[in-house]
N, C-alpha and C positions, 0 to 999 in steps of 0.2 A: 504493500500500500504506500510504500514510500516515495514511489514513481506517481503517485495520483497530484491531478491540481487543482484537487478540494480538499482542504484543511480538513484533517480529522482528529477528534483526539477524544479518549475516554477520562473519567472522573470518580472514585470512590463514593462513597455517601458522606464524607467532607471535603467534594471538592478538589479532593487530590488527584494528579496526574496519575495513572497506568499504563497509558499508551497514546503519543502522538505521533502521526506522522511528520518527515520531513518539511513539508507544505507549511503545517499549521509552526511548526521551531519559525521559519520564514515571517509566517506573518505575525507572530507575535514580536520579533524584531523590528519589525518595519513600525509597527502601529505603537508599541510601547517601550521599545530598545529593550526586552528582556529576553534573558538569557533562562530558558525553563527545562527545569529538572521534574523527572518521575522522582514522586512522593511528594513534590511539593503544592500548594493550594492555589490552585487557577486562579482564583480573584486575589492574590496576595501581588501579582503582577500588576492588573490592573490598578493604575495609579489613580483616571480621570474615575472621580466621587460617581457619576452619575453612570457613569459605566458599570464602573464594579457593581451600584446597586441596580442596575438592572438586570445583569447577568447574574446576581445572586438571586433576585426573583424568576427569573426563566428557570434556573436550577432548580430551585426551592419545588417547583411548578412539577417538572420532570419527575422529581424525588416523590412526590406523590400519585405517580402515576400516570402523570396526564403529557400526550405528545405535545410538544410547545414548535414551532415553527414562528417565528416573529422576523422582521424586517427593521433593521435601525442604523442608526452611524455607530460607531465605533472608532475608538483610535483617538490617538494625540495630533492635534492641528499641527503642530509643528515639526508632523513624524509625515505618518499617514492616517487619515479619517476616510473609512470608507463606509459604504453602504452596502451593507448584507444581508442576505438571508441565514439566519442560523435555526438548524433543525436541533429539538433537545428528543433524546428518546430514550427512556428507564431502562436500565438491563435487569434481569431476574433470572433467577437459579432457577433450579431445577423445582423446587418448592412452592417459585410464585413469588419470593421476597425480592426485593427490588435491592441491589445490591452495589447498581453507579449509575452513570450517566456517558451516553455516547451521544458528538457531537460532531454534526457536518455543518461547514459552513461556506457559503456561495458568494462573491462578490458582485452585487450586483449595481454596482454605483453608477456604468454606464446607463441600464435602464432606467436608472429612476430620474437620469438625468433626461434622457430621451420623454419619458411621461412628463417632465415639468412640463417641459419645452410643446406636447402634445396639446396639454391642457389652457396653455397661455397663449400659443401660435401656431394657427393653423397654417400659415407663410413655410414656417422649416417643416414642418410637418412632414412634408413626403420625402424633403431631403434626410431627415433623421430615421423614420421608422426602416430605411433601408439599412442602416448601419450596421445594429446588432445581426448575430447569427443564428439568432433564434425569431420565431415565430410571433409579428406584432401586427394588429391591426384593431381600428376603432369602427364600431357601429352604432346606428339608432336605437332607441330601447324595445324597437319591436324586431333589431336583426339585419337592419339594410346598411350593408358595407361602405363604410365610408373613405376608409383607407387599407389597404393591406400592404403589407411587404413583400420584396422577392421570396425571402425564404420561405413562407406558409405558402404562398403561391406554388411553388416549383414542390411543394411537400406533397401536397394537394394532387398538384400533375396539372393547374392551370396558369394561365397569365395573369397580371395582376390587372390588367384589362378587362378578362373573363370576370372577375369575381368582384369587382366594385359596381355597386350597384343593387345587388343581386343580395336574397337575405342570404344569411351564414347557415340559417338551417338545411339551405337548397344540398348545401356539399356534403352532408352527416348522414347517415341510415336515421329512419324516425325511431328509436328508440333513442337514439345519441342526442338527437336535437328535443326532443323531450324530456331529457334528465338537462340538456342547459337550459332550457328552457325557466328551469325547475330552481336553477341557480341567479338566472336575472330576475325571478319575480323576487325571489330574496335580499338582491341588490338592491333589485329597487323601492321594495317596504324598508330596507335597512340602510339607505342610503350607506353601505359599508363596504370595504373591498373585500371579494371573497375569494378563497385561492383553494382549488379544487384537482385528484387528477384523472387523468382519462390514459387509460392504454389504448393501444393502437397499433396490428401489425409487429407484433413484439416490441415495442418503443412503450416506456411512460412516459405521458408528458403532464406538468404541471403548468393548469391555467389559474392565472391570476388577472382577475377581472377586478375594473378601478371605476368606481363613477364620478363623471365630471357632471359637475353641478353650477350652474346659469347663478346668475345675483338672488333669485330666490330660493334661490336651496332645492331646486326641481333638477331630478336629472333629465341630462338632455343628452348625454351620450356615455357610453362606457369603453374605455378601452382594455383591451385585452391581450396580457402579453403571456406567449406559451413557451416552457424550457422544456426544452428533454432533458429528463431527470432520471434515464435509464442508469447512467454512470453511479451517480449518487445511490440509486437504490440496489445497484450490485455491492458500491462500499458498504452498505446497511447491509447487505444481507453476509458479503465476509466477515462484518465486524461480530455479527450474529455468530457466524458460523466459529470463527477464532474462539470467541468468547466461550460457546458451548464445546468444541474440541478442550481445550483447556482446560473445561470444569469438567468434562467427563473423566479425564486422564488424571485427575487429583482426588474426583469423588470417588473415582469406580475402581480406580487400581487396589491392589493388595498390598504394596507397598505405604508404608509409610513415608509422608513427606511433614516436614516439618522446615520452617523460618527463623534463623535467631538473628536476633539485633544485640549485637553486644553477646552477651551472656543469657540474654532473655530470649523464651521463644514469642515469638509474636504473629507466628501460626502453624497452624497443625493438620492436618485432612483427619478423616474417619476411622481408616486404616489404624495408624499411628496411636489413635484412639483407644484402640480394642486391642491393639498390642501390648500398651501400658497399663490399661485396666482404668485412667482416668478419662472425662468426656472432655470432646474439645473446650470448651469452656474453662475449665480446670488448667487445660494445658496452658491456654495464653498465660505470659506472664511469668510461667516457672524458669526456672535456672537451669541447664543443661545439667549440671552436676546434680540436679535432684533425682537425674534418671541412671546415677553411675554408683557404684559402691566405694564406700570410703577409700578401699587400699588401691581401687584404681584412676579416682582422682585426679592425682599426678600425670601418669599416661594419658590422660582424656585432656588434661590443660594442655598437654605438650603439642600434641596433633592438632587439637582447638589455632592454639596462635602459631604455630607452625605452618599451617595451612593462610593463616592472613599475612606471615612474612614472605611466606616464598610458594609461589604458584606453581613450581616444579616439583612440592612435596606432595607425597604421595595420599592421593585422595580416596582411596578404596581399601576399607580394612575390615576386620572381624572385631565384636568388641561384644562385652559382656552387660547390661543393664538391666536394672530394678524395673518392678513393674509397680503399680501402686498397693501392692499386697506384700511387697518386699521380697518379693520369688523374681527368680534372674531366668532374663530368657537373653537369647544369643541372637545378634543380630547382623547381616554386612551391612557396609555402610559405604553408601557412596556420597560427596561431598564436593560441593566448590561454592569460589566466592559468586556475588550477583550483587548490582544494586537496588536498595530497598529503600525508600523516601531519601533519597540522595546521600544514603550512608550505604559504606561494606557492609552484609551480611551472608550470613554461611546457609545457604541452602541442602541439605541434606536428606536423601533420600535412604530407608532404611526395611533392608527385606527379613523377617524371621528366619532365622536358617536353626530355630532350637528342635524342629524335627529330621532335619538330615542329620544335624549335627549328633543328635540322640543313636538314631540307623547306624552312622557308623562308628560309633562307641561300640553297638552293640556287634557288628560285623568284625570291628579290630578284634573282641574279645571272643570271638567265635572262632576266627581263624588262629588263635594262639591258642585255643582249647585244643581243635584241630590239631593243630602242626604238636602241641606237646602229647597228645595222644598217639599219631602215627611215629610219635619219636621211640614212644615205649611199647609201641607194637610191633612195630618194623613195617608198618604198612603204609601205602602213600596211594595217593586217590587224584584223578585227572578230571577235567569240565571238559566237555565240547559242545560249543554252540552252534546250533544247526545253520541259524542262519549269516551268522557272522563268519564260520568256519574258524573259528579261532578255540585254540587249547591251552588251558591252565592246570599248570603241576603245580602240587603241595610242594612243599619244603623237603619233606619226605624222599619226595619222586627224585627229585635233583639227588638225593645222597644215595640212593639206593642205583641211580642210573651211572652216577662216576660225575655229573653234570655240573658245571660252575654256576655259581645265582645269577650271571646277568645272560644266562644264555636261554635263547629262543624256544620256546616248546615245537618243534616242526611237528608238519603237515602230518594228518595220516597215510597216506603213501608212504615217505619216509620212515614212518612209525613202525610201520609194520618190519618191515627193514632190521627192525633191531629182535626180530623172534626167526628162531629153526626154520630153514624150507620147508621143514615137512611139518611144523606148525603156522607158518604166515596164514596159509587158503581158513585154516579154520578159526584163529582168531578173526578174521577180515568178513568169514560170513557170518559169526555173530554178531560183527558189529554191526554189519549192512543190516541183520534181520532186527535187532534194537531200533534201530535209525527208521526202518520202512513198517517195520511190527509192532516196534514199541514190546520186542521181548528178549525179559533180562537174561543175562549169562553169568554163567558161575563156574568157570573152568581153571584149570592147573595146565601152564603152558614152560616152555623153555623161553627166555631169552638172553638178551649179551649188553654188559654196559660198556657205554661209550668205550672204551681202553679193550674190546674184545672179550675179558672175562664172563664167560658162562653162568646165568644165576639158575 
């Protein structure tokens, strides 16, 4: 989004930055010389009085649910003051709770400059309405064209010839010209501008209808200017989409993920939650060390600020922690720095690993039961994986074979290889009928370890 050339930028439920595009850094430079950071307070920029408090009312508006779209100046006079459209639109979880604000903003100070001009003289009139590149034309209150532009024109597929004159309903399907219809008797009981949109041929476009009004307050004509606001409503729908990829990948993972600032966590997902045994609620606020045992402390500070010295320290380890019952579960841990309201903080993501880690406690303790058992029996016992084709010897097998420990278990071809000619065929069809029958054998055979000797 950082290639778009509509400012955009999101806001926490105070205001704080989360996410701006490269655009909106631009124009907050231009209009207030500021320099704005994620985690810091949108309106803390805003120096002009009457600004900040209008944009803390458009929020405030959002915050409660309701879509705000407003048109106004903005800006230091002696920077940049422009005239824009800015869209405010609530974002919510997965629950329904409204949890920031996402904000598109459109410069639209040539239009409004073109409508002064519209309203005052009808002289520049046709030389202006052709400038912009969007859709502008004025009519009577019952519809009959008075002015249009090339671009509606050539949109349309006529001349601007063809359509002056001519009511505006003539060009719409009648259901289209019925629902505008529907929007100027509004205009006109409300002497108000209304700004409405209409799709078309996969295009949205947003119309905004203005009434020009004679010395008695009667209107006498209305003009109407149309954007396509396809662009815009694909950023809305990324910024949607961002937003919920995002929250899927923190709520719905397995993982734990947690936030510290400093020393303090200052968030936590669900996971993480039920890992520790406390609810998120609980977490915010604690101290990393609340979730470490005394004697490992030390080790957990060192890796802590060793990881905010040197970014080449090693971020992935295994590490032991309290849960809120004071029973230790085992956890990996992956980690790096990020920034969080315009300070370093350790982001940390953390997977339970206390049931593998359990498995092979209990596998180490199996196979040294094993291996000291075939030690005092003389007996030594082999795996073969059917589908893998791979063979594992006991400890055993290697001492009884003559075999060094780092040497290879070869193939069964080979294997066979080490028993009597005139015992290989019937070791080899017991195995084949195990393998295809799945039936056991229990035979007394010859064979020869590595060094030749006969067992």
């Amino acid at each position: 989004m950082d290639n778009l050339d509509t400012p955009a930028f999101c806001l926490d439920t105070e205001f704080r930055y989360t996410f701006f595009n490269q655009t909106h850094i631009q124009q907050m430079k231009n209009r207030y010389n500021a320099d704005i950071r994620i985690g810091e307070c949108h309106l803390n920029y805003i120096y002009i009085k009457e600004d900040r408090e209008r944009a803390k009312q458009n929020l405030e508006k959002a915050l409660s649910g309701e879509e705000v779209i407003v048109r106004e100046y903005s800006g230091d006079h002696l920077l940049s003051r422009q005239y824009c459209e800015v869209h405010h639109k609530p974002m919510k979880n997965s629950d329904g709770a409204i949890i920031g604000i996402s904000v598109l903003v459109r410069n639209i100070t040539d239009m409004a400059f073109i409508l002064e001009k519209l309203y005052s003289s009808e002289e520049n009139a046709r030389a202006l309405i052709n400038a912009p590149n969007e859709s502008v034309f004025m009519m009577e209150p019952e519809g009959t064209i008075l002015y249009v532009n090339e671009t509606m024109a050539s949109r349309l597929g006529y001349t601007v010839e063809e359509m002056v004159g001519k009511s505006t309903y003539h060009f719409v399907t009648p259901d289209v010209a019925m629902r505008r219809k529907t929007y100027v008797d509004e205009l006109l009981r409300t002497k108000k501008p209304i700004h409405v949109l209409d799709e078309r041929n996969g295009r949205v476009i947003e119309n905004n209808l203005y009434p020009v009004l004679n010395s008695s307050g009667e209107v006498t004509r209305i003009a109407i200017y149309g954007r396509d606001v396809t662009k815009q409503k694909e950023i809305e729908r990324e910024l949607r989409e961002s937003e919920e990829k995002y929250r899927t990948v923190v709520e719905k993972t397995h993982d734990g993920i947690v936030i510290a600032l400093g020393s303090r966590l200052v968030f936590a997902n669900e996971a993480f939650a039920k890992m520790s045994g406390y609810s998120t609620d609980e977490l915010i606020g604690m101290d990393y060390l609340d979730f470490v045992p005394e004697e490992k402390g030390e080790e957990m500070v060192k890796k802590f600020e060793t990881r905010y010295a040197d970014d080449t320290a090693p971020h992935k380890y295994e590490f032991e922690l309290l849960k809120k019952d004071k029973s230790l579960f085992i956890v990996e841990i992956s980690a790096g720095l990020i920034e969080f309201k315009g300070k370093p903080a350790d982001l940390v993501v953390m997977r339970d690993i206390s049931p593998r880690k359990r498995a092979e406690e209990v596998q180490t303790r199996t196979i040294s039961l094993l291996n000291q058992t075939q030690a005092i029996t003389k007996l030594g016992g082999w795996d073969y994986n059917l589908i893998t084709k791979e063979i594992q010897w006991t400890d055993e097998v290697y001492k009884i074979l003559g075999a060094k420990s780092d040497f290879l278990p070869m193939d069964f071809e080979h294997a066979f290889d080490l028993y009597s000619p005139e015992d290989a065929p019937i070791i080899k069809a017991a195995f084949n009928k195990a393998v295809t029958e799945a039936i056991p054998y229990d035979i007394e055979l010859k064979f020869f370890r590595f060094d030749g000797t006969p067992i």
